[in-house]
N, C-alpha and C positions, 0 to 999 in steps of 0.2 A: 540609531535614531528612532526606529518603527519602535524599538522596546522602553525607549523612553518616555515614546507619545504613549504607548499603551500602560505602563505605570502611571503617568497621570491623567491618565483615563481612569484607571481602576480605582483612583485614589480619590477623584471628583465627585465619580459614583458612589461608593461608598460612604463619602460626607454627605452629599443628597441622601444616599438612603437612611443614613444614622438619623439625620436630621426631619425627615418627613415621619418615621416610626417614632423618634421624642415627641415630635407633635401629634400625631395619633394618639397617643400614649396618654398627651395632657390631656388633649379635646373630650377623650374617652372617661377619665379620670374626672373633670370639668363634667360630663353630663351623669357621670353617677352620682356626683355632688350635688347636683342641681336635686336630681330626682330625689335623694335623700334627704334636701332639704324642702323639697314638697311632700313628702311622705308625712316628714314631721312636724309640718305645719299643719298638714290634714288633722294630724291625732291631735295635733293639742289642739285645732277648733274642735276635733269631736270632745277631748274631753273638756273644754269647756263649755260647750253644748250639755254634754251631760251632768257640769256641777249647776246651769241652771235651772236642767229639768226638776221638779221637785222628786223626794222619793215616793213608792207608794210604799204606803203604809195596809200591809196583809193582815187580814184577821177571820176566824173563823163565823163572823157575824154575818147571817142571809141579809141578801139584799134583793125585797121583792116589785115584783114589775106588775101593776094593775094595769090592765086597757082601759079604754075607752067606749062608749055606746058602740055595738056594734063593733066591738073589739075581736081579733083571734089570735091567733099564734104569729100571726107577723107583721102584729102592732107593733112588737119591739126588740124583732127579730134581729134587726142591722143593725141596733143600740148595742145589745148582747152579743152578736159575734165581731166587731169590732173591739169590744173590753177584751175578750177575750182572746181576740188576736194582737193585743197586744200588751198581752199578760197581764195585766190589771185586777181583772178580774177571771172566776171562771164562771161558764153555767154548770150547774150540778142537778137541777130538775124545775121538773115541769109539774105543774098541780093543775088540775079539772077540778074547779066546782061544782057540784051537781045543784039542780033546782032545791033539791029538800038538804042541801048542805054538805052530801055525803060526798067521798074526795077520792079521787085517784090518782095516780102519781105516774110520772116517767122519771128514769135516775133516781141517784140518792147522792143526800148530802155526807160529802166525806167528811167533817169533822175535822180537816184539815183549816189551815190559816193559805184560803186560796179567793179569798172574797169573793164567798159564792153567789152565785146570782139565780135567784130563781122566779121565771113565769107564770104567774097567778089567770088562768082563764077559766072564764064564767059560760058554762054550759049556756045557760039562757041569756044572752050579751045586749038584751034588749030590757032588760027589767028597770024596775027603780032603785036610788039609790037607799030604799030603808032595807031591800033585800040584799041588795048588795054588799051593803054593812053585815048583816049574818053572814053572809058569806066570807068576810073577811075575817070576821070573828073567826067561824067553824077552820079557816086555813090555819090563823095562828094557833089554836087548839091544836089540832094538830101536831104540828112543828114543836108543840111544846111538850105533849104526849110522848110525841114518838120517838122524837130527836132530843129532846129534853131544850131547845134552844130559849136561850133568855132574852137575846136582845135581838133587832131586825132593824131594818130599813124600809123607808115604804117611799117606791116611783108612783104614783100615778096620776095617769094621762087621761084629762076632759073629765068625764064623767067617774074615772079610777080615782080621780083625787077628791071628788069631792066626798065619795063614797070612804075612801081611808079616810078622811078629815072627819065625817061625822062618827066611824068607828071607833079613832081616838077619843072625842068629845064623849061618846056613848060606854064604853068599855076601857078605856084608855089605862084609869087608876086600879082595873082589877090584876091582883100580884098574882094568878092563875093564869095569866097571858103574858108572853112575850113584851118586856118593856120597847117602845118604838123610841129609839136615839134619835133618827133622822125623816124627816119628812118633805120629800120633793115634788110639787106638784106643776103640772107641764100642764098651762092652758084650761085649766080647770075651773069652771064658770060659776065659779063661791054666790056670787050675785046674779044667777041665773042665766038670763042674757039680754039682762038690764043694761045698758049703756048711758051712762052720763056722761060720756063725753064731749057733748055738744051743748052742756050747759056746766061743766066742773073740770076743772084745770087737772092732771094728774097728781100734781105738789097737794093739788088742796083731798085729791080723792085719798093718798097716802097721808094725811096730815089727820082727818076728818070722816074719812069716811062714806062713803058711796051716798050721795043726796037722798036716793031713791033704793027702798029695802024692797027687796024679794021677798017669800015666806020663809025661802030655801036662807038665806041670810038673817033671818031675824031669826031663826032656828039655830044658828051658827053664833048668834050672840050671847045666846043660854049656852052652849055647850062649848065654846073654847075656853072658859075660865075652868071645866074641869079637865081637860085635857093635862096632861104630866108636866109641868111648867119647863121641863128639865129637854124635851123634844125641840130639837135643833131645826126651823123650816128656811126652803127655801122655797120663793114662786117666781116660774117661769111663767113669761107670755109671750107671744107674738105679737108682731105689727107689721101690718102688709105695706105700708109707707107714713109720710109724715101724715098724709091727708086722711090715713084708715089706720083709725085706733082701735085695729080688730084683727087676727087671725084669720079674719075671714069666716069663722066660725062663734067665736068666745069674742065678747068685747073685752079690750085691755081694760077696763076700768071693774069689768066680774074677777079676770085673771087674780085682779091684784089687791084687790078687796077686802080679804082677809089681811090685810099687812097691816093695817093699824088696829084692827083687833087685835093680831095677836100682839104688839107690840104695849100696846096699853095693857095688858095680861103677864108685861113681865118674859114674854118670850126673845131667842133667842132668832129673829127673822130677817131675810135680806131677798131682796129681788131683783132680777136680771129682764131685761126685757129684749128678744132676739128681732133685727130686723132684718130683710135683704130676700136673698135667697134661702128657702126654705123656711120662713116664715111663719106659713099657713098651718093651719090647725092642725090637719093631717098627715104634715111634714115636721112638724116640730120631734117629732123623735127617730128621724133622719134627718139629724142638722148635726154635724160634728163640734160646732159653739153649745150646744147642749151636750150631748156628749163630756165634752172638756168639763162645763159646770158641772155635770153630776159626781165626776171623776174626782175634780178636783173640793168638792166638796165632802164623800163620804172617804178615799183615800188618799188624797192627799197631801 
């Protein structure tokens, strides 16, 4: 009798144990399942993340970064290694203008298709913008001497841009100079810092034209018709809120002022106006929405 109870004992157990290890078995099975189908939901939102990112488009064309009044090396410092870290672009050097034009360099441009980026700073960072234009000249000389480069890009910021803007208008069509494709200028007070916005709508300042001319703008009226009609711009401003139609610095109505000049000239012009955080004059090239426009504008 004791050997009876004990075979179906052994035999109940063993059904219990068969039975808990099949379910282990699944439950186990069941969560590598699960996992495998989070894995592969992951990848397909990454890659379709990445069929909406756009591609960048590489090429061996500089793309150079002017400062501002009182501009140095970490005007656009954060701009540049953020491209860079994340592959976009690379930095490849650095250029010093000197007061009588003469130029020094850190790095060199490889010649590779790495959309190189390079930092144009002005020895004397308080001048005017008719020196500033030699200076700009004397860079692309340069770059076209030595590097033999044909085409470029031109950033610049506040006083950078207005100074590449009059470069263009001034040297622009000579075929001894580097043809400029792209021109982006960040807060750059075309109309000095004349503000009409307190008697001109922005519709009508883009439609029309700034009510109230600077010299610095009526200067800019002679010289954008020679500029290379073929130069792609874009202008960025700031606006510190609805009620401050200003950077803080540049009134949006200077910022953007050249838009219907060049646009009556046949150009090829669009503008973005950044508000919120990081705004302000001397924050606009530490705004990652800036960033993105410029990215997506010269490779994307």
């Amino acid at each position: 009798m004791k050997k009876f109870l004990f075979s179906i004992s052994l035999i109940l157990a063993l059904f219990v144990g068969g039975c808990q290890s099949s379910s282990g078995a699944q439950a186990q099975h069941t969560s590598q399942s699960d996992e495998t189908n989070h894995t592969t939901e992951a990848s397909n939102e990454t890659k379709a993340s990445q069929r909406l990112q756009p591609a960048v488009k590489k090429s061996a064309t500089p793309t150079l970064f002017i400062h501002g009044y009182q501009g140095t090396t970490n005007s656009f410092k954060s701009m540049i290694n953020d491209m860079q870290e994340e592959n976009i672009a690379q930095r490849e050097m650095l250029i010093t203008v000197h007061a009588d034009g003469s130029i020094d360099t850190q790095g060199e441009l490889s010649g590779e298709k790495t959309n190189p980026l390079i930092q144009v700073i002005f020895e004397d960072n308080v001048n005017d913008e008719w020196n500033q234009t030699e200076w700009v000249k004397s860079t692309l000389s340069f770059l076209k001497e030595d590097y033999q480069i044909d085409k470029v890009n031109l950033v610049g910021h506040s006083m950078g841009g207005v100074s590449a803007y009059r470069y263009m208008g001034s040297y622009g069509q000579e075929d001894t100079l580097p043809e400029v494709e792209n021109f982006i200028a960040i807060g750059a007070p075309f109309n000095d810092f004349v503000d009409t916005s307190n008697y001109q709508s922005i519709e009508d300042l883009l439609k029309d034209g700034p009510e109230e001319l600077s010299g610095r703008y009526q200067d800019f009226t002679e010289l954008t018709p020679q500029i290379p009609d073929d130069v792609s711009v874009l202008l960025i401003a700031g606006q510190l809120s609805k009620e401050n139609y200003s950077d803080g610095t540049v009134p949006l109505t200077s910022a953007l002022s050249t838009y219907p000049l060049l646009k009556n000239n046949g150009f090829k012009v669009d503008y973005s106006i950044i508000q919120g955080d990081r705004s302000s004059h001397s924050m606009l090239h530490e705004n990652k929405k800036v960033n993105e426009l410029i990215e997506q504008r010269l490779w994307k």
